[in-house]
C-alpha positions as CSV (number, residue, x, y, z in Angstrom):
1,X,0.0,0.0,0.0
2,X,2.7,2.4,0.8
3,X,4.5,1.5,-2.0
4,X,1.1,2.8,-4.2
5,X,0.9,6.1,-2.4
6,X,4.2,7.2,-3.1
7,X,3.5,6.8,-6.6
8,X,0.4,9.3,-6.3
9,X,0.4,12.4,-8.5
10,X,0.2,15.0,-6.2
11,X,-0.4,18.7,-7.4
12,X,0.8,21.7,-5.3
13,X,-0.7,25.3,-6.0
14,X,0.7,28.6,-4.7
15,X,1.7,31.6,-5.7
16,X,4.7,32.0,-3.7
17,X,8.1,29.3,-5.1
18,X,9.2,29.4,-1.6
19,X,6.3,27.2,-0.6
20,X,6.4,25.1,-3.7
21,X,9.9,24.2,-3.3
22,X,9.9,23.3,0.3
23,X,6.5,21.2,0.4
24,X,8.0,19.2,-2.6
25,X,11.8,18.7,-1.1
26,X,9.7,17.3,1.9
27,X,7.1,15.4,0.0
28,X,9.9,13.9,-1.7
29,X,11.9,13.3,1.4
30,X,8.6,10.9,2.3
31,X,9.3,8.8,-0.5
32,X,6.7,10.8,-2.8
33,X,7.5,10.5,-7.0
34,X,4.9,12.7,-8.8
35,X,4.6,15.8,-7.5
36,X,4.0,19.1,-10.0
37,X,3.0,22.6,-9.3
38,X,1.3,25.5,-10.4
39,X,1.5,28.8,-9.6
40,X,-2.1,30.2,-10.5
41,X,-5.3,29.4,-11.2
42,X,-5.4,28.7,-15.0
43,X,-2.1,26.5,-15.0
44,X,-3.7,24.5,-11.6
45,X,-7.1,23.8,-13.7
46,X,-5.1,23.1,-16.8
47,X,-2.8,20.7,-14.9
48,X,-5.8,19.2,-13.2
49,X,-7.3,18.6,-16.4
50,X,-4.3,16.9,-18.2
51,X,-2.9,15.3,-15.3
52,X,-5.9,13.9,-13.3
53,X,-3.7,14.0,-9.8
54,X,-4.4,12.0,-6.7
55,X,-4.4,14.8,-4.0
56,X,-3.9,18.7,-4.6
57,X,-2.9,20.8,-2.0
58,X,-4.2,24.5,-3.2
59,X,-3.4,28.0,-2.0
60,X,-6.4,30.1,-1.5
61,X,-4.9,33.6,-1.2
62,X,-3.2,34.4,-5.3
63,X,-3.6,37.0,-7.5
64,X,-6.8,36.9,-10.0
65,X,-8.8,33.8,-9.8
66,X,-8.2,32.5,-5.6
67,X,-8.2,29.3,-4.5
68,X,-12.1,29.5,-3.8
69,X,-12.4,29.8,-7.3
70,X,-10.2,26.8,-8.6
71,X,-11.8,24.6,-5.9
72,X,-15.2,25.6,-7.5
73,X,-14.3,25.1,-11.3
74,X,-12.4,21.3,-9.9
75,X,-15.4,20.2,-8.3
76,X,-17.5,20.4,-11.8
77,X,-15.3,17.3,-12.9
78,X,-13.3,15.6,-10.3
79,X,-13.6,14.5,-6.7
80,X,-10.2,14.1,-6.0
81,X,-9.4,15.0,-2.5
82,X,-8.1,18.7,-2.3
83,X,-6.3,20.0,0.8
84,X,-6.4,24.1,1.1
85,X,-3.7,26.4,2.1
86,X,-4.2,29.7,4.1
87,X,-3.1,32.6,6.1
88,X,-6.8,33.0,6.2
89,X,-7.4,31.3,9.9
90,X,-11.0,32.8,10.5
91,X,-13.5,30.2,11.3
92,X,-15.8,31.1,8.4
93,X,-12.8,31.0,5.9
94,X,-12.6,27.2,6.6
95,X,-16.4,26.8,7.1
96,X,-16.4,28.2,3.3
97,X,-13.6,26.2,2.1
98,X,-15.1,22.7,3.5
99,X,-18.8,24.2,2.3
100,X,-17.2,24.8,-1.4
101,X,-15.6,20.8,-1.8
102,X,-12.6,21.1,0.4
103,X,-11.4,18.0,2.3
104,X,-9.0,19.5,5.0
105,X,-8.0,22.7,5.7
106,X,-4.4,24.0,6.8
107,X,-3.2,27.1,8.0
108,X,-0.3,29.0,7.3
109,X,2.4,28.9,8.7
110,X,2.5,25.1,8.6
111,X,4.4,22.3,9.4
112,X,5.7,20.4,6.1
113,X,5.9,17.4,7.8
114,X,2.3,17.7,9.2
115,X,1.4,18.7,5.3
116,X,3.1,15.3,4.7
117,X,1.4,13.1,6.8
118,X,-2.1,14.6,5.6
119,X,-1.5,14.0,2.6
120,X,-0.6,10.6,3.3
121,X,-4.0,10.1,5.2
122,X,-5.6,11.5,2.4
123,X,-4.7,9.1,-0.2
124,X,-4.8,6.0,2.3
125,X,-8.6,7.0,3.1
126,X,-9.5,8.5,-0.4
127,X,-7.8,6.9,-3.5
128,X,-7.8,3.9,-2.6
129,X,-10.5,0.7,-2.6
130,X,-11.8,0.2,1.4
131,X,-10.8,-3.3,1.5
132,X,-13.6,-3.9,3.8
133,X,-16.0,-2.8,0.6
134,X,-14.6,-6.0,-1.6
135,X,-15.8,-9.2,-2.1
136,X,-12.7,-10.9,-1.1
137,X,-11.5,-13.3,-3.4
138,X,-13.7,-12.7,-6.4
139,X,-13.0,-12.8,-9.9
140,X,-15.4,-11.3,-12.1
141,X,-14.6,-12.8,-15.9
142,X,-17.3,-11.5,-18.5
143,X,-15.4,-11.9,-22.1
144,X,-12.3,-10.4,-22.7
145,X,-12.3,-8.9,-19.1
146,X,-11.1,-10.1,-15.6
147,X,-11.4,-8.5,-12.6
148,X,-10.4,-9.5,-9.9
149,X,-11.3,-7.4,-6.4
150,X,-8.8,-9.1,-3.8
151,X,-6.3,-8.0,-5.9
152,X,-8.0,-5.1,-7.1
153,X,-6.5,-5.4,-10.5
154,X,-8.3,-5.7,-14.2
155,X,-6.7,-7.0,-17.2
156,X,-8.2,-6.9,-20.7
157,X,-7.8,-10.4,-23.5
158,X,-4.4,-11.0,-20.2
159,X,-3.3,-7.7,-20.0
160,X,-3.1,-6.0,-16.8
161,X,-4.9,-2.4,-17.7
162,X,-4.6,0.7,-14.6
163,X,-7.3,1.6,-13.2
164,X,-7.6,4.4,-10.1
165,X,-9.8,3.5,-7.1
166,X,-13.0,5.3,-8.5
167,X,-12.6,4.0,-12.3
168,X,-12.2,0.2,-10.6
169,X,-15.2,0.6,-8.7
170,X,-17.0,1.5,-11.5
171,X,-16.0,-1.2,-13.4
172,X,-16.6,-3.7,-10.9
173,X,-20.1,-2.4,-10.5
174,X,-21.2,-2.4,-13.8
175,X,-19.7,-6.0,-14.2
176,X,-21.6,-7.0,-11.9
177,X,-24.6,-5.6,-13.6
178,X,-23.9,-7.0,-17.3
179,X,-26.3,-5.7,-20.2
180,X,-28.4,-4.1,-18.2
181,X,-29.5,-0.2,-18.7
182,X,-27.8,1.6,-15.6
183,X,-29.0,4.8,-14.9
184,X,-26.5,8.2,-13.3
185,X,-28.6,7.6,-10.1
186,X,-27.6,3.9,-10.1
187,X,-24.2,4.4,-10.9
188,X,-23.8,7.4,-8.4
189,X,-25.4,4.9,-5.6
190,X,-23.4,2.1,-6.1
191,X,-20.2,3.8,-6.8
192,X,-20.1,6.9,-4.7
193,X,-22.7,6.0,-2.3
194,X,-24.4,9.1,-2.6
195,X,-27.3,11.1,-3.8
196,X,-26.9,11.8,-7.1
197,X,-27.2,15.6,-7.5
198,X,-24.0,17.3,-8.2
199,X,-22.4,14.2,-9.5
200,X,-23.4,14.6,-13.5
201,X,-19.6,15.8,-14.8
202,X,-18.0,13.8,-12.5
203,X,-19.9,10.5,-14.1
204,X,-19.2,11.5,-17.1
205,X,-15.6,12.3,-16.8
206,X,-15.1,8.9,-15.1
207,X,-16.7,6.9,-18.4
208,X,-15.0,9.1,-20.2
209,X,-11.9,7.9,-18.9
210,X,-13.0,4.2,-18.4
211,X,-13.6,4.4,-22.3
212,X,-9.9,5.4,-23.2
213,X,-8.6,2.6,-21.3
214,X,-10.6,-0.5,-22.0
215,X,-12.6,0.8,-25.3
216,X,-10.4,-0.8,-29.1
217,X,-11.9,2.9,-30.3
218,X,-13.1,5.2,-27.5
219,X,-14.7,7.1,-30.4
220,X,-17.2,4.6,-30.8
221,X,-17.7,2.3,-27.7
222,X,-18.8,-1.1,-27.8
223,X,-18.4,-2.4,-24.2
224,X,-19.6,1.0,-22.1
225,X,-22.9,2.0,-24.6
226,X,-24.7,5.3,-23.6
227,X,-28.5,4.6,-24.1
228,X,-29.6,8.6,-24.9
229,X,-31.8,9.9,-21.8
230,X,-31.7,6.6,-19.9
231,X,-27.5,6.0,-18.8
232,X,-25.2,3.5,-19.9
233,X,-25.0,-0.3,-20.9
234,X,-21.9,-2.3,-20.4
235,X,-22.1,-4.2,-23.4
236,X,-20.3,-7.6,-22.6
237,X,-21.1,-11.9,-23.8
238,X,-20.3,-14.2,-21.7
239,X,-17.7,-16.3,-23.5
């Protein structure tokens, strides 16, 4: 498991290099690989968008666009676990942060280390499968896919194929529910666990993704099928 999280992309933005340089001398210290950074608001929502990182930790206090607003525009598409920054240490400055999609809030000045270890609980707790969630010891096989949730690893005609924690659990729920019409309510229920409102760009961002990895032409899908107005089919026989 450790091994995993160090390999997390983690995304740093702040205006000030100071900061950027020492939380990613530390983070690497702690064994961490992938770390970028951004110093505004267009290259953080950029990044986000090309990268797709595990964890951000975001500044709230730059010049044009603030961290309030990056949190916003992230939280159309992702729910990747975001961590803000702040000299800001009123109450209702972290009452809007966690109100707004925030999942921690640290002030400024901070400990790197503590930084460190947050993020470390983030990733342990977020991006990855609660074990206690899985079937142990089952291997879903349904054509040229297996899926196996012990091991939490998917391979396509053998082929071992990446999948993040939220992508897998997709997958494993829509295996599990073979040609049959699964609505964004469904999909936000069994996957998310929640109520579906909010979730829309999120769902679709996640098939979207799920398409470029299993799909022959994501372009035109044959295994995840959108049925207009209704949600999605995974299109699979049983060979």
């Amino acid at each position: 498991m450790e091994n995993s999280i160090n390999k997390s992309k983690i995304l740093i933005v702040d205006d000030e290099e100071d900061i950027l340089k020492l939380l990613s001398t530390v983070l690497k210290k702690e064994g961490f690989e992938n770390i970028y950074t951004a110093i505004a608001a267009k290259e953080a929502i950029d990044l986000v968008s090309r990268l797709d990182p595990d964890i951000i930790l975001l500044d709230i206090m730059m010049p044009g666009r603030d961290g309030y607003d990056v949190c916003k525009e992230i939280r159309k598409t992702s729910r990747t676990p975001i961590l803000f920054m702040s000299a800001k240490t009123e109450e209702l400055d972290r009452i809007l942060g966690f109100a707004l999609g925030a999942d921690d809030y640290i002030t400024k000045p901070f400990s790197p280390k503590e930084v460190a270890y947050r993020v470390k609980a983030h990733l342990r707790r977020n991006n990855y499968i609660d074990e206690d969630k899985t079937e142990k010891g089952k291997t879903i096989v349904f054509g040229p896919f297996e899926l196996n949730e012990e091991k939490i690893e998917f391979k396509k005609n053998g082929e071992s194929i990446q999948l993040k924690a939220k992508e897998f659990k997709m997958l494993a729920y829509m295996l599990k529910n073979p040609n049959q019409i699964l609505s964004k309510e469904k999909i936000c229920s069994g996957v998310w666990g929640e109520d579906y409102i909010g979730f829309d760009n999120t769902i679709m961002v996640h098939i979207r993704r799920l398409r470029e990895k299993i799909e022959d032409n994501p372009s035109l899908p044959k295994y995840i099928v959108n049925i207009k107005g209704l949600g999605y089919k995974f299109v699979v026989k049983d060979e």
